[in-house]
PyMOL Python script that loads the backbone (N, CA, C, O; Angstrom):
from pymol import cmd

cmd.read_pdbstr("""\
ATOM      1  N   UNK A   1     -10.421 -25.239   2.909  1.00  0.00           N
ATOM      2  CA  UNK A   1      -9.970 -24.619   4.148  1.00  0.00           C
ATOM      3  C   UNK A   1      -9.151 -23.370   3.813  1.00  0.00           C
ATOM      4  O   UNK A   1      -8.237 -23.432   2.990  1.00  0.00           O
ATOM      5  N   UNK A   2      -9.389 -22.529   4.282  1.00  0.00           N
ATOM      6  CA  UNK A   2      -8.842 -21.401   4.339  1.00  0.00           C
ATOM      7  C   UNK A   2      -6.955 -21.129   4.681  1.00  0.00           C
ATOM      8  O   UNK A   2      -6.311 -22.160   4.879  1.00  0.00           O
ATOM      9  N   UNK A   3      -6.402 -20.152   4.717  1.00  0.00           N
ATOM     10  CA  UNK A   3      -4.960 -19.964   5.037  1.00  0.00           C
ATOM     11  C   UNK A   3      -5.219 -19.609   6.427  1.00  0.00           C
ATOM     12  O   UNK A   3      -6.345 -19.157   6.635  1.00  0.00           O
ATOM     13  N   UNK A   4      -4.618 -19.687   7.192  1.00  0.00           N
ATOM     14  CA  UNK A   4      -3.988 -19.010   8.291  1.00  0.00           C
ATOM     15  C   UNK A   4      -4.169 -17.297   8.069  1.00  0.00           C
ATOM     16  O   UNK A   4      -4.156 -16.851   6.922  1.00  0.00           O
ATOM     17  N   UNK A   5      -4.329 -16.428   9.191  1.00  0.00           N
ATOM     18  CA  UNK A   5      -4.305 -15.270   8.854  1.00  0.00           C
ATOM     19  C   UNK A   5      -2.553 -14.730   8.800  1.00  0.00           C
ATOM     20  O   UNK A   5      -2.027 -14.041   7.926  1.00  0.00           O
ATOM     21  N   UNK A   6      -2.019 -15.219   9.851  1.00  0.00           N
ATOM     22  CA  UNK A   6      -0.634 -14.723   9.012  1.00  0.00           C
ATOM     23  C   UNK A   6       0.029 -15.237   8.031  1.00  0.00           C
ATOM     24  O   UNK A   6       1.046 -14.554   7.911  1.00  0.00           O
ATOM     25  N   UNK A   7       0.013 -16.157   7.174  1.00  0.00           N
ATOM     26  CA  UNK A   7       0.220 -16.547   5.997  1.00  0.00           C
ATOM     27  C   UNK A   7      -0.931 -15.593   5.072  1.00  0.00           C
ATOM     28  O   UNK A   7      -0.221 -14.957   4.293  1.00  0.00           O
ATOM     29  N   UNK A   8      -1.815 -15.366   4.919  1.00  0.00           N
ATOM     30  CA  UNK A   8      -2.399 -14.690   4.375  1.00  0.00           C
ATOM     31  C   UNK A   8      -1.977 -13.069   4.254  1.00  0.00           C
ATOM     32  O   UNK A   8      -1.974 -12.503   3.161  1.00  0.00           O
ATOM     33  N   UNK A   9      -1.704 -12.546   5.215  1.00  0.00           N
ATOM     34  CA  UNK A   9      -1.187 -11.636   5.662  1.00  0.00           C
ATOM     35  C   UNK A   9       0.224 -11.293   4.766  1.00  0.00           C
ATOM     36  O   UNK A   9       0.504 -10.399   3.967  1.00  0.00           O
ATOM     37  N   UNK A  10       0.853 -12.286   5.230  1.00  0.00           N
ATOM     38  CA  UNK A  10       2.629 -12.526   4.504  1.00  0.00           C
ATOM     39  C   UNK A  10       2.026 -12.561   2.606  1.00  0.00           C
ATOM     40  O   UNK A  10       2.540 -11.751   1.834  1.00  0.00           O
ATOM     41  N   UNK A  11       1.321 -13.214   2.263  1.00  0.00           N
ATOM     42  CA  UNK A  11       1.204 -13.390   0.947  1.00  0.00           C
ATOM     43  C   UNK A  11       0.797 -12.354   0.284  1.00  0.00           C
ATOM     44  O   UNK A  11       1.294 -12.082  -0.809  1.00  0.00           O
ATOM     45  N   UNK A  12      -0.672 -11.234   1.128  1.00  0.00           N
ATOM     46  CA  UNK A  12      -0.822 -10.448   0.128  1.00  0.00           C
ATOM     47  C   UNK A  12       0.379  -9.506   0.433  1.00  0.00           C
ATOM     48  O   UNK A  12       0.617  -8.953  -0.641  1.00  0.00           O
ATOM     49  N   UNK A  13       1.093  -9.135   1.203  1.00  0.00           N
ATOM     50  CA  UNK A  13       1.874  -7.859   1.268  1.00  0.00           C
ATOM     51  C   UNK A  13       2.937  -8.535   0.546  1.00  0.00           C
ATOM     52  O   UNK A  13       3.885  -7.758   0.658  1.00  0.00           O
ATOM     53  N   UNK A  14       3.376  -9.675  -0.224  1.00  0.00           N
ATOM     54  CA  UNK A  14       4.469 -10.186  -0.836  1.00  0.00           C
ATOM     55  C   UNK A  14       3.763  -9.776  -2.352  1.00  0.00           C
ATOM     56  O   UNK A  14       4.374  -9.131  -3.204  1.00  0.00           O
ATOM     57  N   UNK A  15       2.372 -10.273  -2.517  1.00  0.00           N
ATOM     58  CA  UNK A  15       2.100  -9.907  -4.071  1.00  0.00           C
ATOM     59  C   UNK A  15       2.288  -8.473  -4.358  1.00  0.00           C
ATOM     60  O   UNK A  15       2.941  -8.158  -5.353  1.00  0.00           O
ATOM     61  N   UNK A  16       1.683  -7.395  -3.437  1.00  0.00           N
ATOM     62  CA  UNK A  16       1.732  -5.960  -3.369  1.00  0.00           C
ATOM     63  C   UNK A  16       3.171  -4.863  -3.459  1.00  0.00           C
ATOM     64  O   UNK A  16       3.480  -3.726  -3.818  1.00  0.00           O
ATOM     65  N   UNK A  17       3.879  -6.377  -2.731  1.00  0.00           N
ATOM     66  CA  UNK A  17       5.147  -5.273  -2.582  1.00  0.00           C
ATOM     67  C   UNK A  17       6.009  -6.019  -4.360  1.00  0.00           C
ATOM     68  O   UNK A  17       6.866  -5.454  -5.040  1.00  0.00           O
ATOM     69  N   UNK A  18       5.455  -7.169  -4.576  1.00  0.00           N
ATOM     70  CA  UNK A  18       6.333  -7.033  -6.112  1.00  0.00           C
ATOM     71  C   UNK A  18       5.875  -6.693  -6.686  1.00  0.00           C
ATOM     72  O   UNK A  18       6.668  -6.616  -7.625  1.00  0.00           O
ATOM     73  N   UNK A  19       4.528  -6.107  -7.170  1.00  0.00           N
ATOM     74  CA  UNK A  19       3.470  -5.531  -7.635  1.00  0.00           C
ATOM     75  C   UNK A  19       4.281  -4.045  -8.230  1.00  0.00           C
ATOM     76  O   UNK A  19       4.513  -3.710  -9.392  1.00  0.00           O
ATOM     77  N   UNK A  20       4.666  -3.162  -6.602  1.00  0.00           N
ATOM     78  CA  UNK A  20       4.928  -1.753  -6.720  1.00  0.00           C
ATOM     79  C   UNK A  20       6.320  -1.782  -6.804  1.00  0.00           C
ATOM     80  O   UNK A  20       6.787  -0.668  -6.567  1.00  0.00           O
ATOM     81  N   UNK A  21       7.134  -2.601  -7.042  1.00  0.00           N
ATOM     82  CA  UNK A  21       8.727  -3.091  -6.576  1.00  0.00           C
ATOM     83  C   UNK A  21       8.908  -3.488  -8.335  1.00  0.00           C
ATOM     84  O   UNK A  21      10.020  -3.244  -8.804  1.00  0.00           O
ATOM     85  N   UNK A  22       7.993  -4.000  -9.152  1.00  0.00           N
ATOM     86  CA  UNK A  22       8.193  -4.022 -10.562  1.00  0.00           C
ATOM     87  C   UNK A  22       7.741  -2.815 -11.367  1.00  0.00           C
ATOM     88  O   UNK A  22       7.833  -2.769 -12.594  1.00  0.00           O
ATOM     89  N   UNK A  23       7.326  -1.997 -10.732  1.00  0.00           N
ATOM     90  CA  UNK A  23       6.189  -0.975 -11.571  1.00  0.00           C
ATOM     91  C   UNK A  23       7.355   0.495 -10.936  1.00  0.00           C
ATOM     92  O   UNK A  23       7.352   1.569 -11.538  1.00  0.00           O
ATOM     93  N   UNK A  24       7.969   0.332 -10.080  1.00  0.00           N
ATOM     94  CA  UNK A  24       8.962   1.088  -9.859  1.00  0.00           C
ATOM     95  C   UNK A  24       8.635   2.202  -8.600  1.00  0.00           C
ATOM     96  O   UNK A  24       9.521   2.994  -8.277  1.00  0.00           O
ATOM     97  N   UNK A  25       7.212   2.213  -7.863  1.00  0.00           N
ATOM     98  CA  UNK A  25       6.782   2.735  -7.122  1.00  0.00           C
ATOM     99  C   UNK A  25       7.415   2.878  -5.784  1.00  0.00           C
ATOM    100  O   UNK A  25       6.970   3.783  -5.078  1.00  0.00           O
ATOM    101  N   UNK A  26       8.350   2.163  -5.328  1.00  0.00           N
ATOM    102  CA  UNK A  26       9.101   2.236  -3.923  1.00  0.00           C
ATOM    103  C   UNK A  26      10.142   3.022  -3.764  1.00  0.00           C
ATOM    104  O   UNK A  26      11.207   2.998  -4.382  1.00  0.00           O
ATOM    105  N   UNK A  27       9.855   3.616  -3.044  1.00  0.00           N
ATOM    106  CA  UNK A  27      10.844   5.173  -2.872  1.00  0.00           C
ATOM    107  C   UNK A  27      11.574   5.017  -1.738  1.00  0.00           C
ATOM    108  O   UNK A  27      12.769   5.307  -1.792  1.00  0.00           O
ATOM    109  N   UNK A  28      11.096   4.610  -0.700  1.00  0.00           N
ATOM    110  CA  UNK A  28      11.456   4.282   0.496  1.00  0.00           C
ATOM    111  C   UNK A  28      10.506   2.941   0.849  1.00  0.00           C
ATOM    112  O   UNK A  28       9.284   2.879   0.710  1.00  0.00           O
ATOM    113  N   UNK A  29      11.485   1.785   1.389  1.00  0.00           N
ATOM    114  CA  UNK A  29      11.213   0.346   1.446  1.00  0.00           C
ATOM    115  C   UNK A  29      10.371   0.529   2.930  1.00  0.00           C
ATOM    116  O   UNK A  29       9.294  -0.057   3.032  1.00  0.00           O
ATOM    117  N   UNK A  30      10.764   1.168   3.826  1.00  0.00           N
ATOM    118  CA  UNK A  30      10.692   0.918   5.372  1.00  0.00           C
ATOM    119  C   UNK A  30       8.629   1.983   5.534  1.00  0.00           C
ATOM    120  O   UNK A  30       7.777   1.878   6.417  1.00  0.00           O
ATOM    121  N   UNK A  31       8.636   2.683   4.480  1.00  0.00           N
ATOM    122  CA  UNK A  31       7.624   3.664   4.251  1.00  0.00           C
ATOM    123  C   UNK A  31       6.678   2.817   3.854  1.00  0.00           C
ATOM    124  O   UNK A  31       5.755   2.649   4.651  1.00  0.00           O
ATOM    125  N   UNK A  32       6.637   2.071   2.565  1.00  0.00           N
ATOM    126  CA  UNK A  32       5.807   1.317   1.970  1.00  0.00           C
ATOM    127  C   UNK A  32       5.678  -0.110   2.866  1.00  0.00           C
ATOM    128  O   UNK A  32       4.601  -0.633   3.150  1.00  0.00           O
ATOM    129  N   UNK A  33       6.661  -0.493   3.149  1.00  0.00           N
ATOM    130  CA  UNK A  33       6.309  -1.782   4.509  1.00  0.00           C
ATOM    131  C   UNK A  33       5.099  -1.356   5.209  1.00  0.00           C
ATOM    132  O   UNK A  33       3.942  -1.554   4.837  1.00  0.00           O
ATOM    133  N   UNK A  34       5.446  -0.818   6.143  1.00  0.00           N
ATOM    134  CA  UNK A  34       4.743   0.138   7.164  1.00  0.00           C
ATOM    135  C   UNK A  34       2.876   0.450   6.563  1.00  0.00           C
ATOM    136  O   UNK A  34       1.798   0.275   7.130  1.00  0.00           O
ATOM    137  N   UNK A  35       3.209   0.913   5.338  1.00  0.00           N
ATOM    138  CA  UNK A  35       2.041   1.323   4.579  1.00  0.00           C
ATOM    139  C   UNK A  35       1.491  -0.210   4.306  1.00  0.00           C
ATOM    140  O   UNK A  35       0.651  -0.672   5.078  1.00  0.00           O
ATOM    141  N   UNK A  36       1.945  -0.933   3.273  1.00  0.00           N
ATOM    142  CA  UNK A  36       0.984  -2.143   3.515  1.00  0.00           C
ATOM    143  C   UNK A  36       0.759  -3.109   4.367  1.00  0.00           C
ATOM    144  O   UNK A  36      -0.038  -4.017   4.131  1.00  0.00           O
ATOM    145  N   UNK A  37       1.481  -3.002   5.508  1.00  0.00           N
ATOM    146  CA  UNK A  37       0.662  -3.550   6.648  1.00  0.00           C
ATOM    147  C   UNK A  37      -0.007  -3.197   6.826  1.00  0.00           C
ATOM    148  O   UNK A  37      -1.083  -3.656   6.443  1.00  0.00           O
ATOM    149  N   UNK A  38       0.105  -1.966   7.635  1.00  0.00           N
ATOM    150  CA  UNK A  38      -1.363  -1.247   7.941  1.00  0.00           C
ATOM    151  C   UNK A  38      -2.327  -1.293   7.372  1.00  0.00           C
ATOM    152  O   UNK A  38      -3.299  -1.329   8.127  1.00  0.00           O
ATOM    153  N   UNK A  39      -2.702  -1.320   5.726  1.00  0.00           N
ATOM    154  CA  UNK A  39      -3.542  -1.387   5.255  1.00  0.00           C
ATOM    155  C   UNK A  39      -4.211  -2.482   5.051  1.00  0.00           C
ATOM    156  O   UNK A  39      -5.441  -2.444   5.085  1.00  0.00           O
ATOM    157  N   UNK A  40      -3.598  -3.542   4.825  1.00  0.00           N
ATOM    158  CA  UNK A  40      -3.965  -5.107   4.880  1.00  0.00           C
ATOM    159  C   UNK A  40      -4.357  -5.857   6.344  1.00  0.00           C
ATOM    160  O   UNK A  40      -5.067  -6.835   6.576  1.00  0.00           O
ATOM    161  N   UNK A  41      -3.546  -4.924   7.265  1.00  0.00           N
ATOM    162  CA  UNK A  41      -4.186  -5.060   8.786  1.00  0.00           C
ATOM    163  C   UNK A  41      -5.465  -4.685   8.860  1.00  0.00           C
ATOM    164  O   UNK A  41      -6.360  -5.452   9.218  1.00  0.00           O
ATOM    165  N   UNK A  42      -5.670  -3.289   8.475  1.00  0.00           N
ATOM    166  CA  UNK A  42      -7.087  -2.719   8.732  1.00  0.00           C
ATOM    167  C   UNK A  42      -8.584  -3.420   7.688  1.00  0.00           C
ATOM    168  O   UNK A  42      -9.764  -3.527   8.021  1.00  0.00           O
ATOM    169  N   UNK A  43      -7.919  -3.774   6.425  1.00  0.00           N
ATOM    170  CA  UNK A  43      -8.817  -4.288   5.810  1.00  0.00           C
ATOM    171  C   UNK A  43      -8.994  -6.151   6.662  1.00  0.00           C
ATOM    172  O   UNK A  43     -10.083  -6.696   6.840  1.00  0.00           O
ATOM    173  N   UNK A  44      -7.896  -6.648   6.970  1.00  0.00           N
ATOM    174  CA  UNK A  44      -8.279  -8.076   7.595  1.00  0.00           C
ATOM    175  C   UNK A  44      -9.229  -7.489   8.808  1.00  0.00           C
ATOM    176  O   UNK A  44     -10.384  -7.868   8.614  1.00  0.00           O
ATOM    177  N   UNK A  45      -9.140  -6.884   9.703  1.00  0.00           N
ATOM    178  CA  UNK A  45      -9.871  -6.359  10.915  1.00  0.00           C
ATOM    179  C   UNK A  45     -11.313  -6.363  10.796  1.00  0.00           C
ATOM    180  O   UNK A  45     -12.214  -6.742  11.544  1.00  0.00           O
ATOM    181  N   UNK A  46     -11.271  -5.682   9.304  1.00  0.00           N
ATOM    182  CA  UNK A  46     -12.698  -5.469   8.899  1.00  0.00           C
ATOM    183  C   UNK A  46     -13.562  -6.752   8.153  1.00  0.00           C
ATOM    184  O   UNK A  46     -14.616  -6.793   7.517  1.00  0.00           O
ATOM    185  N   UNK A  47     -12.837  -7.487   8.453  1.00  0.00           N
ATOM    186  CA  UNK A  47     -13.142  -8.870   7.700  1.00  0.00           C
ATOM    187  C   UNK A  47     -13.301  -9.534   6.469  1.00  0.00           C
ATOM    188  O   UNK A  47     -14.064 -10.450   6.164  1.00  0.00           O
ATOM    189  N   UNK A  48     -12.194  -8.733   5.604  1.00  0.00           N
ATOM    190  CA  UNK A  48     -11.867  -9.172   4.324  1.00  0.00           C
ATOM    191  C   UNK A  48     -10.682 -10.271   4.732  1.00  0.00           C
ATOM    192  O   UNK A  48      -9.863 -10.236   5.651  1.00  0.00           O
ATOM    193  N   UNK A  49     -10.916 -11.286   3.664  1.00  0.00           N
ATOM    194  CA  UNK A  49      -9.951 -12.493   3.865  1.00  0.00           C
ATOM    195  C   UNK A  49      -9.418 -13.102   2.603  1.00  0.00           C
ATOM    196  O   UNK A  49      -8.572 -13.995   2.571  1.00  0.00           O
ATOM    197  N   UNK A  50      -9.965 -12.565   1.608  1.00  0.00           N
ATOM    198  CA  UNK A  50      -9.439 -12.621   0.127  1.00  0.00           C
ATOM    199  C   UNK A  50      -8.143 -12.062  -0.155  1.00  0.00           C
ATOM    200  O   UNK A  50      -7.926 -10.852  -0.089  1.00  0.00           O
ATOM    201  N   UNK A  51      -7.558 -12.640  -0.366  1.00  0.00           N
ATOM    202  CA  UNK A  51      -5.734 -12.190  -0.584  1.00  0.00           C
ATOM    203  C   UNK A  51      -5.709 -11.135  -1.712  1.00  0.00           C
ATOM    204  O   UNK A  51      -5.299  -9.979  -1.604  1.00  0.00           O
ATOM    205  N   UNK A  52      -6.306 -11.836  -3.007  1.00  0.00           N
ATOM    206  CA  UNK A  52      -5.983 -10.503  -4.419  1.00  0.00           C
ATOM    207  C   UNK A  52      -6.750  -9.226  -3.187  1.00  0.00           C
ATOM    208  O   UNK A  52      -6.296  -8.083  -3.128  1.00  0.00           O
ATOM    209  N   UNK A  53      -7.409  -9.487  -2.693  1.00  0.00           N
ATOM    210  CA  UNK A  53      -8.467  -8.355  -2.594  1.00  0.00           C
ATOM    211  C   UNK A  53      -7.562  -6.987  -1.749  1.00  0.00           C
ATOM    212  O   UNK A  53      -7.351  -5.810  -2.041  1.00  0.00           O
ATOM    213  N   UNK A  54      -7.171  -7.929  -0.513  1.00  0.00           N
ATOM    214  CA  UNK A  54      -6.121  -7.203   0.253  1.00  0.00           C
ATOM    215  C   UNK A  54      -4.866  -6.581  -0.165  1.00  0.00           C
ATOM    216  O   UNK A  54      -4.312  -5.594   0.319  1.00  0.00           O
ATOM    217  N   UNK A  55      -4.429  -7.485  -1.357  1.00  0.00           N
ATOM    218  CA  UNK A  55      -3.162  -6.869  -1.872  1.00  0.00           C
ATOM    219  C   UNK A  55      -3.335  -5.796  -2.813  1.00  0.00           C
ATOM    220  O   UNK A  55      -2.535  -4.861  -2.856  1.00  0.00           O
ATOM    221  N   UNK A  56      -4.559  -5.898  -3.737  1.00  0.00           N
ATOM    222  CA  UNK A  56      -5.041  -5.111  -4.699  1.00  0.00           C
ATOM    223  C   UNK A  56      -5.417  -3.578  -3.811  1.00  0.00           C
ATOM    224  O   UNK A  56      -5.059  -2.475  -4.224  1.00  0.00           O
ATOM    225  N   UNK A  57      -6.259  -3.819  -2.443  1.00  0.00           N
ATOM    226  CA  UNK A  57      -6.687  -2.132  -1.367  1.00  0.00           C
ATOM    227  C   UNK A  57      -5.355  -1.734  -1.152  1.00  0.00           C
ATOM    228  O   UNK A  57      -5.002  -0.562  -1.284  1.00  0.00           O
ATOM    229  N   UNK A  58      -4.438  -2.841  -0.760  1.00  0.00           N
ATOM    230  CA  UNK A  58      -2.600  -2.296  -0.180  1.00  0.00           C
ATOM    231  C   UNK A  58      -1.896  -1.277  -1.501  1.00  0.00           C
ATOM    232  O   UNK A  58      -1.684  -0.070  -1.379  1.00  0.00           O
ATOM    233  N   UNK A  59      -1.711  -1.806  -2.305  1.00  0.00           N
ATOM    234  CA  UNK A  59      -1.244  -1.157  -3.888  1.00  0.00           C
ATOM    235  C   UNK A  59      -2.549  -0.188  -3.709  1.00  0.00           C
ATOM    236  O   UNK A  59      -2.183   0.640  -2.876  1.00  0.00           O
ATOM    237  N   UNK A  60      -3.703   0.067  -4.035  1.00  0.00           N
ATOM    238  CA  UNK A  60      -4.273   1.652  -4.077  1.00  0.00           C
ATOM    239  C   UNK A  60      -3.939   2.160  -3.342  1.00  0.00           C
ATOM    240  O   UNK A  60      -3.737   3.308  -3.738  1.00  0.00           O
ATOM    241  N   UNK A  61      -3.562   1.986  -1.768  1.00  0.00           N
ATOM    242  CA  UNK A  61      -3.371   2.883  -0.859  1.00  0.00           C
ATOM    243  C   UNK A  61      -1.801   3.557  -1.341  1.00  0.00           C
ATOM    244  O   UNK A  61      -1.630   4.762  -1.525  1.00  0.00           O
ATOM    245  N   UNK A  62      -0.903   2.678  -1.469  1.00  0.00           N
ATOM    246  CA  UNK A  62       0.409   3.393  -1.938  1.00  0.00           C
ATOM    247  C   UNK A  62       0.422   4.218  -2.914  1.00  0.00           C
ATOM    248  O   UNK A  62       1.125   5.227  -2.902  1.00  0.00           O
ATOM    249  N   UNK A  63      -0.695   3.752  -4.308  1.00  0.00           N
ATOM    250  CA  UNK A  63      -0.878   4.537  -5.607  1.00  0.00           C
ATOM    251  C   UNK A  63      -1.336   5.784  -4.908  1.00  0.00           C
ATOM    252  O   UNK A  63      -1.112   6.811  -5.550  1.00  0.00           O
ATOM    253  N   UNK A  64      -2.022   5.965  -3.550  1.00  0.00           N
ATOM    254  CA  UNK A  64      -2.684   7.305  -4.037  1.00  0.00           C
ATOM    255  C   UNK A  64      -2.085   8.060  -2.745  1.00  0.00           C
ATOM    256  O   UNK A  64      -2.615   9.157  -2.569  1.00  0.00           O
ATOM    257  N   UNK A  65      -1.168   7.739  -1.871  1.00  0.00           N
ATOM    258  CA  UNK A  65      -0.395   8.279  -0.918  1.00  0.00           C
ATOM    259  C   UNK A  65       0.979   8.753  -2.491  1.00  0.00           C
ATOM    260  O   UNK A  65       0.858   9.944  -2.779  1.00  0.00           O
ATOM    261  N   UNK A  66       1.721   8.261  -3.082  1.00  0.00           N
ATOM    262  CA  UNK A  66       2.288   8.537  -4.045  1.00  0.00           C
ATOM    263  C   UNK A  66       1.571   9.411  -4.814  1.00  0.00           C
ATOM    264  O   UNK A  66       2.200  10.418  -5.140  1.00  0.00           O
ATOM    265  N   UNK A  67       0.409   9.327  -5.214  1.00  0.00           N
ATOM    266  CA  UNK A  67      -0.343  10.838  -6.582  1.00  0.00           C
ATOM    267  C   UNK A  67      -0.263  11.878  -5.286  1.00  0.00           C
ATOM    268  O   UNK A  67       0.524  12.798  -5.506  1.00  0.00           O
ATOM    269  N   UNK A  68      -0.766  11.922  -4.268  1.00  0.00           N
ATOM    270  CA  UNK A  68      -0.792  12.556  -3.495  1.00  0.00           C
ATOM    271  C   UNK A  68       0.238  13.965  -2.892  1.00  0.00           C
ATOM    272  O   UNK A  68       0.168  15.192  -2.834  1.00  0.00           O
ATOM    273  N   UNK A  69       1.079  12.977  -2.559  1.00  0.00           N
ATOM    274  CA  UNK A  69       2.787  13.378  -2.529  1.00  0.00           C
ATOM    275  C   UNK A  69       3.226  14.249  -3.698  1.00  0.00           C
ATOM    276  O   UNK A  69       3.517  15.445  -3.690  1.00  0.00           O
ATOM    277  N   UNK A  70       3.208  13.352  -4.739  1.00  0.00           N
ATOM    278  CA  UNK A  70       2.951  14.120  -6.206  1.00  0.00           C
ATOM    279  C   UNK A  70       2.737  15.604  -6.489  1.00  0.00           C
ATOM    280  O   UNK A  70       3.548  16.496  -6.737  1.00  0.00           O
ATOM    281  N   UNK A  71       1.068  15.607  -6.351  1.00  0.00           N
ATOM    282  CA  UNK A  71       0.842  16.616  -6.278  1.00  0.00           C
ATOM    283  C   UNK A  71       1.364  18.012  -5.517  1.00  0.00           C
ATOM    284  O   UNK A  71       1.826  19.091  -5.890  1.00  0.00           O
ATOM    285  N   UNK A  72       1.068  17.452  -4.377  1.00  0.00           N
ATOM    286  CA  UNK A  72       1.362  18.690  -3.329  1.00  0.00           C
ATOM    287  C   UNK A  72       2.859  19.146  -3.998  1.00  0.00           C
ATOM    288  O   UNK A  72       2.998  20.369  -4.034  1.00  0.00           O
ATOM    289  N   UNK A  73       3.908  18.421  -4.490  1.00  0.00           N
ATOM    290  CA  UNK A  73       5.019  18.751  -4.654  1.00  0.00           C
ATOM    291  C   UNK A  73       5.482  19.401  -6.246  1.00  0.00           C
ATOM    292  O   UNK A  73       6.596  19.626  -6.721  1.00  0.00           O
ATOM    293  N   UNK A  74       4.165  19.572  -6.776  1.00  0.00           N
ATOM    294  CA  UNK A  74       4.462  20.207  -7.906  1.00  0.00           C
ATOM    295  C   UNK A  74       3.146  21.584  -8.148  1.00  0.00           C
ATOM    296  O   UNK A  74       2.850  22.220  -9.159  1.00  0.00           O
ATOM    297  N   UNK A  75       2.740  21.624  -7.097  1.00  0.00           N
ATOM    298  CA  UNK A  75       2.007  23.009  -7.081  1.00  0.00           C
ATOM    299  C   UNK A  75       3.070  24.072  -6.626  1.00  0.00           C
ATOM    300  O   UNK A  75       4.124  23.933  -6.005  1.00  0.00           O
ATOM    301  N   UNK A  76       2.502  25.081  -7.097  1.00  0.00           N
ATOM    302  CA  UNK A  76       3.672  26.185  -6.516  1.00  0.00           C
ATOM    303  C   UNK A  76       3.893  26.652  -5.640  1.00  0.00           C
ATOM    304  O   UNK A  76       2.838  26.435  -5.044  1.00  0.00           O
ATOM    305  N   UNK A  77       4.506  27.217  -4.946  1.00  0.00           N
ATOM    306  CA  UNK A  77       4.674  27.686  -3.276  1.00  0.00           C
ATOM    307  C   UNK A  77       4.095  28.920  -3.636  1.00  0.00           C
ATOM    308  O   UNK A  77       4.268  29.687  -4.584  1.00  0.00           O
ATOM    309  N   UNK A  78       3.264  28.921  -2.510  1.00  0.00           N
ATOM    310  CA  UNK A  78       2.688  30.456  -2.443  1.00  0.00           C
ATOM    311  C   UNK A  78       2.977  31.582  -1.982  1.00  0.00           C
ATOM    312  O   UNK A  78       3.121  31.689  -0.764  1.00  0.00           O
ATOM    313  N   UNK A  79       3.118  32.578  -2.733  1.00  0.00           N
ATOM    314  CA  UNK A  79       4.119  34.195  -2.297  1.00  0.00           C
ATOM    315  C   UNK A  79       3.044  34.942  -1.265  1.00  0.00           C
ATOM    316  O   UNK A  79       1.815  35.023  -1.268  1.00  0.00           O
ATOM    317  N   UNK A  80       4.102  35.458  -0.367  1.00  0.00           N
ATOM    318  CA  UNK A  80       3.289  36.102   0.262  1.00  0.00           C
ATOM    319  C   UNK A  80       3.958  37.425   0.509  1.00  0.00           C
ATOM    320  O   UNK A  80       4.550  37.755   1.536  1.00  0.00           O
ATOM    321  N   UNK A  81       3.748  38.255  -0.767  1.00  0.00           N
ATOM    322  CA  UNK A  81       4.086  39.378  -0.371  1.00  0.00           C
ATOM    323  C   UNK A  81       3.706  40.733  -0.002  1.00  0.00           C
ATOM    324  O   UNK A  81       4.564  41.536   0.366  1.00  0.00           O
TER     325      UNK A  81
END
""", "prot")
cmd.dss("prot")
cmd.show_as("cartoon", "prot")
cmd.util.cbc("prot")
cmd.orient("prot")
């Protein structure tokens, strides 16, 4: 028998958030909340129900909102003179 969807829910965003919470990735707690819900929302919606699976899409989405961020913030500002 399967979990409950909010126990499921609660579990992968608990593996995900110690996941990025040991690896040092949380910059802002209330940002990354926000972020893996949503993402573990939208992937349950779509009818994934595998926990690693959900927590594993939640952690890429933060990895690449973070490279992301990253980037943009180390290109150079552009002169316009």
């Amino acid at each position: 028998m399967s979990e409950p969807l909010p126990i499921l829910v609660e579990n992968a965003i608990q593996i995900a958030w110690e996941y990025l919470e040991k690896t040092g990735q949380i910059d802002d707690p209330e940002i990354t909340s926000w972020l893996l819900l949503d993402t573990i929302e939208h992937m349950v919606r779509c009818g994934e129900r595998r926990g690693l699976v959900l927590s594993n899409g939640a952690i890429t989405a933060c990895e690449r909102i973070r490279a992301d961020a990253t980037s943009r913030n180390a290109r150079p500002a552009m002169r316009l003179d």
